[in-house]
N, C-alpha and C positions, 0 to 999 in steps of 0.2 A: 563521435569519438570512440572509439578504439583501445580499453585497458587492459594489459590483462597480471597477474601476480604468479609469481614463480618462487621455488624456493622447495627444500625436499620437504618432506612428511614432518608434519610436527613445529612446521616454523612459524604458525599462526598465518597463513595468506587463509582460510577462513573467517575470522575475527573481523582482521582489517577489511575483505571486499563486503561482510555485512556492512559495518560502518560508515567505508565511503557511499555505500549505496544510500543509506540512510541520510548522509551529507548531500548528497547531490540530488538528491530526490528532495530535501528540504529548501534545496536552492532553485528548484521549481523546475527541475531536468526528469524528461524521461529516462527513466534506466531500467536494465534487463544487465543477468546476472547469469550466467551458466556457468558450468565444472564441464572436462575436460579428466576422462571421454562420460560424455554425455549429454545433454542437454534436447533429445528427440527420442522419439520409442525406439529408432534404431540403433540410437548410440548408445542408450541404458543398455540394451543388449548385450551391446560388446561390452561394457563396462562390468557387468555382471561375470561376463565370461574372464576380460582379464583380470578381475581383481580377486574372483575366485580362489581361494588358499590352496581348494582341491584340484585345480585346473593344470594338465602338463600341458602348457602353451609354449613353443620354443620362440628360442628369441628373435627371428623373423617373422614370425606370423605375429607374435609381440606387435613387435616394429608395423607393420601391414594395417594390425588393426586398430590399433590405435590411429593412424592416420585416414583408416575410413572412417571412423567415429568420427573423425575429425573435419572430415571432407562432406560427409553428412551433415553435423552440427552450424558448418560454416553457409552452404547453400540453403540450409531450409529455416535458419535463424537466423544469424548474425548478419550477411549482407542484407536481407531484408529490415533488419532493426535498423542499422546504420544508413540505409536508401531513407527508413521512415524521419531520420533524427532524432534517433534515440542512443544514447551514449552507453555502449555494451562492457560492460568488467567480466572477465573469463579468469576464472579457477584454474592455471595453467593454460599454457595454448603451442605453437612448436616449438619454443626454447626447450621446456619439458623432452621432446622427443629427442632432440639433441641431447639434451643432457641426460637423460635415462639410457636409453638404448643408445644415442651414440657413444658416449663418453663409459656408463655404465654397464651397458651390455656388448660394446664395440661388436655389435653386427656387421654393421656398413662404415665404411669412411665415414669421415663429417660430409665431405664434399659432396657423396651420394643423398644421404640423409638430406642436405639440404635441399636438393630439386626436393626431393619426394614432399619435405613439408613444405613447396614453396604450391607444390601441384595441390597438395590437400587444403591449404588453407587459400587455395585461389588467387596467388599473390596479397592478400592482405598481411599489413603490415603495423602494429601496433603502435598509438603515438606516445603512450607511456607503460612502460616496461618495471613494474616495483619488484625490486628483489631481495625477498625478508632472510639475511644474513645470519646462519645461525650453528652453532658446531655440533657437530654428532653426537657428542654424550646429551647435551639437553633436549637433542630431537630426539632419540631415544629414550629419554626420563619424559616427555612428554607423550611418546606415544604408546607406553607400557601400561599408559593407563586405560586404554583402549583396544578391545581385539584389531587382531594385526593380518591388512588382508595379503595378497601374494605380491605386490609391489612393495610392501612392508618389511616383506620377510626373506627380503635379497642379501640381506648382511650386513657385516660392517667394512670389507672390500668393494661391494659395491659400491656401496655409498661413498666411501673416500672416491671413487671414481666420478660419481655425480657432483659431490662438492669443486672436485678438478677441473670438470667438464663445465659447469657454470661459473667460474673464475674466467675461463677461456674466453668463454660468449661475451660476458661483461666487457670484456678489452675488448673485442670488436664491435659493440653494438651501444654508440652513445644515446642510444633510447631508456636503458638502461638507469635507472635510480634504486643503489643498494643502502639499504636500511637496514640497521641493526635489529636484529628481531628478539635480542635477548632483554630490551627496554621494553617497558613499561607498555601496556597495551593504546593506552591513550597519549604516550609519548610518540608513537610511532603513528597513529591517526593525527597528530597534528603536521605533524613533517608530509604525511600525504600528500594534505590539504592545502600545504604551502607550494608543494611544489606545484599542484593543478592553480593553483591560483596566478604562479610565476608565470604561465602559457597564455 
């Protein structure tokens, strides 16, 4: 099985993908857990580079790298996990690219953007899609309390752009379960839990 959790900076999809792992791992399931970009020494790499505060990275090569992170992470973990039967939750996966760079950095069309993550993530397709619901000021109050790296420090236009861009996806993509992220921490891990159990 296939998770992965979306939502901008500050919405809690940390919290929650420790806990379901914790759930599912106690229901006697293999599970593996990676962030996005990252999850290999190549993709720490990149990750390092884009998140960089000091890094002038234009928003194409943005876009590029992030999807080789991504293209890397997917061939040398995640279909191997999922060949083993092991149930993989990813920390963002290419909603995020949509929504960041397409909606937020409007580099490419959506429609471009879309082959590109369909080629980097190898055709996979997630079978639950959790998206932690939450408004700009509290993702903001939440993440002032933490240095702020350069995806952080896009604004508050862009971010109205990313909140945009992932209202969009939601309507096309019934995979899709949005959850209020402004509830309670263990409000929201039980509604997870309900829903993995509905399937």
């Amino acid at each position: 099985m296939l998770i992965n959790f979306e939502g901008i900076d500050g919405c809690g999809k940390s919290t929650q993908i420790h806990l379901l792992k914790q759930y599912l791992e106690e229901q006697g399931r293999r599970v593996q857990v990676y962030r996005e970009p990252g999850g290999t020494p190549i993709a720490e790499e990149i990750r390092s580079i884009l998140l960089d505060s000091k890094s002038n990275v234009s928003a194409i090569s943005e876009l590029l790298l992030f999807s080789a992170a991504r293209a890397q992470l997917v061939q040398e973990k995640i279909i191997p996990a999922l060949d083993n039967g092991t149930t993989v939750i990813l920390d963002r996966f290419y909603d995020s690219t949509t929504a960041y760079q397409g909606y937020g950095r409007s580099v490419l069309t959506i429609d471009e953007i879309s082959v590109l993550n369909k080629m980097a993530s190898c055709g996979l397709v997630p079978e639950f899609t959790f998206y932690l619901r939450i408004s700009q000021i509290l993702a903001l109050q939440r993440r002032l309390k933490c240095a702020q790296d350069r995806m952080e420090m896009a604004g508050k236009e862009f971010y109205s752009r990313v909140l945009e861009g992932y209202e969009s996806i939601i309507k096309e993509h019934p995979r899709f379960i949005v959850l209020d992220g402004a509830q309670s921490i263990e409000s929201i891990a039980k509604e997870i839990r309900r829903h993995l159990k509905s399937k």
